[in-house]
N, C-alpha and C positions, 0 to 999 in steps of 0.2 A: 885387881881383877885377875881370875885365873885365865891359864891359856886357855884351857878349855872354854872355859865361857868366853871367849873372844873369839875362839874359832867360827862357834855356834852362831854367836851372832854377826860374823860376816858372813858366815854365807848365810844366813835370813833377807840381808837387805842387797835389792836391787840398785844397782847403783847405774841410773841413766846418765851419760855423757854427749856432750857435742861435740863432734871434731870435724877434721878434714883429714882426708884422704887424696890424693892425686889429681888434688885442686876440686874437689867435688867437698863439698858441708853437709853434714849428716847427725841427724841422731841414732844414740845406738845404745846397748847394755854393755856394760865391760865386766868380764869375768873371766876368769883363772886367764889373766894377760892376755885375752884375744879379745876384739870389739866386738860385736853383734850388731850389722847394721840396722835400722828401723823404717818403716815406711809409713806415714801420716802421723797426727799430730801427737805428740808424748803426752800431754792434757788429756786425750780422748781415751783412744781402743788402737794404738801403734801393733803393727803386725811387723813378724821379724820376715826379712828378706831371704834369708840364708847366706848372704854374702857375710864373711868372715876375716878379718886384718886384724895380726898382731898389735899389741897396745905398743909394740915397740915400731910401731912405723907410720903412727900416726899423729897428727898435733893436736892437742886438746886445745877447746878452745872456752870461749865465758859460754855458763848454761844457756843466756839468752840473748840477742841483738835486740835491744831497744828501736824502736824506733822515733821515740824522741827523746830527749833528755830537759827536763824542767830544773831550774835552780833558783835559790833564793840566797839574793848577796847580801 
């Protein structure tokens, strides 16, 4: 794959992340290493807050909290 065509296509795709910030959980967009916080649901129509935190001072976390876990032993 050339670099170019790789270029092109990161920046095409949106890449939604969960994290935590200063003990606070969020959804957000991460791009050129800064987060973009989010406000309601990433499934729906999320609006961006304008709050902004470097991807270096944040923890990523799993895209989603289950709330329950089913298994079969």
């Amino acid at each position: 794959m050339s670099r170019a065509y790789r270029g092109a296509l990161a920046t095409s795709v949106t890449r939604y992340v969960r994290f935590e910030h200063a003990g606070i959980v969020s959804y957000g967009i991460w791009e050129d290493d800064r987060v973009k916080e989010l406000e309601g649901c990433v499934f729906g129509e999320p609006t961006l807050t304008g709050r902004e935190v470097p991807a270096s001072q944040v923890g990523f976390l799993v895209p989603c909290e289950p709330s329950k876990v089913i298994a079969v032993g």
